[in-house]
N, C-alpha and C positions, 0 to 999 in steps of 0.2 A: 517495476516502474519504467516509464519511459515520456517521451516528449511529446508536447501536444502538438508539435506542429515539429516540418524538420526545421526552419529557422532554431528553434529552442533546443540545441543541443550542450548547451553550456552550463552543467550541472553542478552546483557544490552542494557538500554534504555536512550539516552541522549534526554530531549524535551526541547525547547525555540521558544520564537518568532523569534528568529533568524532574526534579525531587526537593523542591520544585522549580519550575523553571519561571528565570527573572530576566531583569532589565539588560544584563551581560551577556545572557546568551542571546537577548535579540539583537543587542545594538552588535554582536560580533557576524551575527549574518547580514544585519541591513550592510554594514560596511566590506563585511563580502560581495554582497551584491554589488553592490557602487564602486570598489577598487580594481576588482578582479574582472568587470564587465559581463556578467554570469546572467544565463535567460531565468535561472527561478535559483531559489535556494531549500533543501530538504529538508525538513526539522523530523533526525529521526530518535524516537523514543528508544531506551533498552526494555527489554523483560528482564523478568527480577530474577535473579541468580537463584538457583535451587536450595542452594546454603544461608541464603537469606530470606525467603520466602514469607510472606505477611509478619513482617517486623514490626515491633510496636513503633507508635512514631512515625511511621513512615507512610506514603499513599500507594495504595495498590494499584496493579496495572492500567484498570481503568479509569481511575483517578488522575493516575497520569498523561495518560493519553487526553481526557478532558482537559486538565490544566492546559496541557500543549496549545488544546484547537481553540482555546478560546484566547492565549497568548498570540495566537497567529491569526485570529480572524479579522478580515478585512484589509491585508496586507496583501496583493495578488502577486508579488516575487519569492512567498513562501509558502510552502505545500508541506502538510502532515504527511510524511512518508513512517506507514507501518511494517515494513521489512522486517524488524526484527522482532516486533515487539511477544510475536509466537511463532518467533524463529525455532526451527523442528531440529531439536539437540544441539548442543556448542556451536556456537556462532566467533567466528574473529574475522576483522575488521580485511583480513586477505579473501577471506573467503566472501563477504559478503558487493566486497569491488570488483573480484572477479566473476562473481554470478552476473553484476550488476553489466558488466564488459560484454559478455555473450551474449546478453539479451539485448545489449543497446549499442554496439560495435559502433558505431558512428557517433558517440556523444564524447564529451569531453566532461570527467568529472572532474570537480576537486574538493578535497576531503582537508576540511577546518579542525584546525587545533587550535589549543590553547598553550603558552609557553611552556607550562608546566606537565604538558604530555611531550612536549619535543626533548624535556631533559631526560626522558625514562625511554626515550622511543626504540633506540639498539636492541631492548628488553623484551620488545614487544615479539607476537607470536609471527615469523615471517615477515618483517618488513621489508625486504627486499621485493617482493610479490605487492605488496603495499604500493611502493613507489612504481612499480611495473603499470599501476593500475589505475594511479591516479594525480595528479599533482598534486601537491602539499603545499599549505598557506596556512602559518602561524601568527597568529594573533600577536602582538607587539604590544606589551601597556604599558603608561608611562612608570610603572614601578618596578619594572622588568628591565633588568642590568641587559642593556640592547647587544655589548660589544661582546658579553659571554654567549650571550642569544645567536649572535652571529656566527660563532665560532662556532657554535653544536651544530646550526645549518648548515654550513661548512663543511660538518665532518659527515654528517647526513649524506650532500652531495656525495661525499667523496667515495664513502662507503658505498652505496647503493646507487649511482648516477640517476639521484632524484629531481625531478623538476620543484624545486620548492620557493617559495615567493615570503616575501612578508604582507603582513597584514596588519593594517594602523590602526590601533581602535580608540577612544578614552578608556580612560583608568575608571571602571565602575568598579568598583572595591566590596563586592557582593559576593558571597556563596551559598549555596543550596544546604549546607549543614550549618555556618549563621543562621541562613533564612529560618530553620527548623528550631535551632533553640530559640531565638528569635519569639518566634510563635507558639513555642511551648510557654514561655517566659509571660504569652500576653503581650507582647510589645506591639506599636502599630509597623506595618507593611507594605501599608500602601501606596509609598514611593519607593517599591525595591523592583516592585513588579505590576505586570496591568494590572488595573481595579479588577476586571473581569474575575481575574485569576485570585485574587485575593480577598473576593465576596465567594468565590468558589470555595476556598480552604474553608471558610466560617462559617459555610452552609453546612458544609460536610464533616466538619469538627477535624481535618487530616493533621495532622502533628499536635496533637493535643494529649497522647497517651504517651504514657515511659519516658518523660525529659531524659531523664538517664541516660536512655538510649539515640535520644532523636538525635542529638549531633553526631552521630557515627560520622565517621570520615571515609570517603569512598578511596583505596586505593587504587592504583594507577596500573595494573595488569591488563593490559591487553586481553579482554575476553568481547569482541563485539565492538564494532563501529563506534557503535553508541555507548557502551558500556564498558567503563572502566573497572566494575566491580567484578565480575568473574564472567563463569556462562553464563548465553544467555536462552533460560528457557521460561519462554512465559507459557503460564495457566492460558488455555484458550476459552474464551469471551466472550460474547455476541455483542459487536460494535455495533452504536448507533446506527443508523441512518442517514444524521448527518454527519457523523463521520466517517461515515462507508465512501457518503456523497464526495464530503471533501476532499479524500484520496482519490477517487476516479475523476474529479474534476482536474487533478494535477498531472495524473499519469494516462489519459487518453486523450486524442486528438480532439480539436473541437467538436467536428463533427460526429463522430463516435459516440461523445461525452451527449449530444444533444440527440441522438439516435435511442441513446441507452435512457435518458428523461423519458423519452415518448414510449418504448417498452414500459418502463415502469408504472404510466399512468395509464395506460392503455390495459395494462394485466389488471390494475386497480381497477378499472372499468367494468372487465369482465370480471372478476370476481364478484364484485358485484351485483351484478348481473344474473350470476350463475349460484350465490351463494356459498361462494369460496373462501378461505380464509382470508380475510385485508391484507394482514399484514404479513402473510406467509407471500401471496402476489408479490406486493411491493418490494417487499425484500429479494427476494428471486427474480424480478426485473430488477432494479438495479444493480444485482452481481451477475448479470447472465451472460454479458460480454467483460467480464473485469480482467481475461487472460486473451483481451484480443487485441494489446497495445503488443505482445510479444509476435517478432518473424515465425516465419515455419522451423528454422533453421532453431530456434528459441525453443520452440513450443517440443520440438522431437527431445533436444537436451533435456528439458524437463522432465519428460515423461519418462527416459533413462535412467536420471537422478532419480527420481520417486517411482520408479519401476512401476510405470503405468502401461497396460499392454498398449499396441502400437497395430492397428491393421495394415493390412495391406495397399487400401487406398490411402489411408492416412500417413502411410509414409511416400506415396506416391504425392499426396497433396494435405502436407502437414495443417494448415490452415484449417482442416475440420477436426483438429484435435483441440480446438479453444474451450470449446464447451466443455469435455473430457478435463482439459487441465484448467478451467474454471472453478469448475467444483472442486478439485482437488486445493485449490488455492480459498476459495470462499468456505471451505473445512479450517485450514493449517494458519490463513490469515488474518482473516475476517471470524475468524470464531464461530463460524455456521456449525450446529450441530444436528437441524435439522435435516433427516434424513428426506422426506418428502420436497424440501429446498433444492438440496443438493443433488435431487436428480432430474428436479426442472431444469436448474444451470445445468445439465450434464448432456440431456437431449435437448435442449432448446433450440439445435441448427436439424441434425437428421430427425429425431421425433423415434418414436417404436410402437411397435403394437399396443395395443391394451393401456395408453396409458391413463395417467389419471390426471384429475378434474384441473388442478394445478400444471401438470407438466404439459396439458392440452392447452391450458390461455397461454402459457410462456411460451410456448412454439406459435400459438394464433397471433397474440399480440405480437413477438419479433418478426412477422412478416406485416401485418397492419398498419404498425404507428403511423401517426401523422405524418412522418420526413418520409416515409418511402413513398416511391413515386408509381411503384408500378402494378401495387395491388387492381383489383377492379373496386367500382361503388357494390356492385352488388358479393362479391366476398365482404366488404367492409360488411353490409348490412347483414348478411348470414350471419358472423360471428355473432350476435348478439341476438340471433334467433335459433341457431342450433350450431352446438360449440362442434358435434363429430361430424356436421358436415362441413362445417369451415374448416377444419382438419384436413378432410379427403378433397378440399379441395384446393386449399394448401399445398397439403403436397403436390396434387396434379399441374397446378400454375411453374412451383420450384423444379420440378421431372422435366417439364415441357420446356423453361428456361436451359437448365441442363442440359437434354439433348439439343438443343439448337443449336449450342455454343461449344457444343462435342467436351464439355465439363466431364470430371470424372464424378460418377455418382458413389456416394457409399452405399452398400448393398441397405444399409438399415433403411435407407431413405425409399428405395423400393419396397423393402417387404412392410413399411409401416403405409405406407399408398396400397396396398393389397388388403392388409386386414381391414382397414377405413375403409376400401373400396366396397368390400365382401359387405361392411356391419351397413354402412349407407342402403346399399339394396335391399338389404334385409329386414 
């Protein structure tokens, strides 16, 4: 994740299982927003604990994450952040601010409780590293004994020399295991939470099986930002579309965000055109820059963590490892399991020999789209009359950029202008 702009470095983090998620946890973020003067707020999902996994009762991972985005749509101070939600093995709430820290050095988070995590928090997995990472702002409601509440922030401070704030909210007397029997029960909902979300449960029938079990109560363990119930490892998924969208609209810069649209319809174009798959295009335009809100300094960390080889230019000039740790992320986050996808995202900057029909319009089209300025008309027009020779000449325009600006070239970028050279003549 990161800021669309450097003005927006002022990040808070609201996480839950959001099982389902209601009127409480938004009005806890809007009044984040507005107390705390914060540029967005994060609404992040957990993945479902492995010891719990497709519980009766309960909405699976991507039920929740719908729930989520249709609770938060049309709100623009809040963003679906899916970090965790196929978070790759145990996830806790130290580790997931301090990834967050590396990647975005210059932001300011702060990570929202509720009173009743502040009473368990000493408990929690490293909260010293917690408080290293981010400020702390607990929710305050009017049933919540304030002068005991003060005391444990108190000790908070005292213990950890945490930056920790209050946070005013009303008293919405709601919870997510109510909400469940609730709705096992039959009962109506539709003022606990948006209509949206509550014509979404009765589409989908979610809490309607095992009353028994639907009010489980989530314990207070520290396992995940977001997730109070244990580890956090979610089943990976293939996210919509418009929830791919919705994420990258929050975590890349405007312009980026409206760079990666014009990839995306532009791929859709030539597939078209060429007889490619629609939606394998689309989908691989819009993930093919999703790891290019991250520094060089980010993108190298990465690749260490998930032991991704590392060349020689690329660590001379991290920045051409986006593609590389693109794919690796539109796998682990976005639930891409297409392999033919994943290696459009992967060469869509350098390009390689021999490739295929897909991984040739996602190189064509990120050099075309409508926002760039410095294609020619007659490339625009080849594309769309022969895809290998907008390729070779592709590369030939990005070499020739290169060399003038004494740019470092990856060797791939050459020898894929070589074989396109060789196949064009031939």
């Amino acid at each position: 994740m990161i800021l669309r702009d450097k003005a927006m470095s002022k990040i808070g983090i609201l996480g839950g299982t959001f099982d389902p998620i209601h009127f409480g946890h938004l009005m806890i973020a809007q009044r984040a927003y507005e107390q705390l003067g914060l540029d967005v707020v994060w609404i992040m999902p957990a993945g479902r604990p492995p010891h719990k996994r497709e519980r009766d009762g309960r909405a699976t991972n991507v039920q929740r994450t719908e729930m989520t985005r249709l609770a938060i749509a049309g709100n623009p101070h809040f963003v679906l952040a899916l970090r965790e939600m196929n978070a790759d093995g145990y996830s806790y709430t130290y580790r997931t601010l301090e990834g967050l820290r590396k990647e975005m050095p210059d932001a300011e988070f702060t990570f929202i409780m509720g009173a009743d995590s502040l009473h368990d928090f000493t408990t929690w997995r490293e909260p010293q590293r917690i408080c290293n990472a981010a400020r702390i702002a607990v929710a305050m409601r009017d049933h919540v004994e304030q002068e005991t509440l003060r005391e444990e922030m108190d000790e908070v401070r005292r213990l950890y020399q945490a930056d920790i704030v209050e946070l005013y909210t009303p008293n919405i007397d709601v919870s997510s295991s109510a909400l469940r029997d609730m709705i096992a029960g039959g009962a109506d909902v539709r003022y606990c939470m948006p209509e949206k979300v509550a014509e979404y449960i009765a589409r989908e029938g979610i809490y309607r099986l095992r009353p028994d079990v639907a009010g489980e109560k989530e314990s207070v363990t520290d396992a995940g930002i977001s997730d109070p119930e244990g580890a956090v490892i979610g089943d990976p998924f293939d996210f919509s579309l418009p929830q791919i969208e919705d994420v990258l609209r929050g975590i890349l810069k405007p312009h980026r965000f409206y760079h990666t649209q014009g990839v995306r319809y532009t791929a859709c174009a030539l597939a078209m055109r060429f007889g490619c798959d629609l939606m394998r295009a689309e989908k691989a335009g819009l993930l093919h820059d999703c790891a290019k809100y991250m520094s060089g300094d980010a993108l190298l960390a990465y690749c260490r963590e998930h032991e991704l080889p590392v060349e020689a230019v690329e660590e001379k000039s991290p920045h051409l490892l986006h593609g590389k740790v693109g794919a690796d992320m539109a796998e682990k986050i976005y639930g891409v399991t297409d392999p033919e996808i994943l290696s459009a995202i992967r060469f869509h900057t350098v390009g390689r020999p021999a490739m295929t029909l897909l991984e040739k319009i996602i190189f064509v089209a990120d050099y075309i789209e409508p926002g760039r300025t410095y294609p020619s008309a007659e490339l625009r027009k080849l594309a769309f009359e022969d895809i290998d020779a907008a390729v070779c000449e592709t590369y030939r325009e990005i070499l020739s950029y290169l060399h003038t600006r004494d740019f470092a070239v990856d060797p791939a970028t050459e020898e894929g202008y070589r074989y396109y050279s060789v196949l064009r003549r031939d």
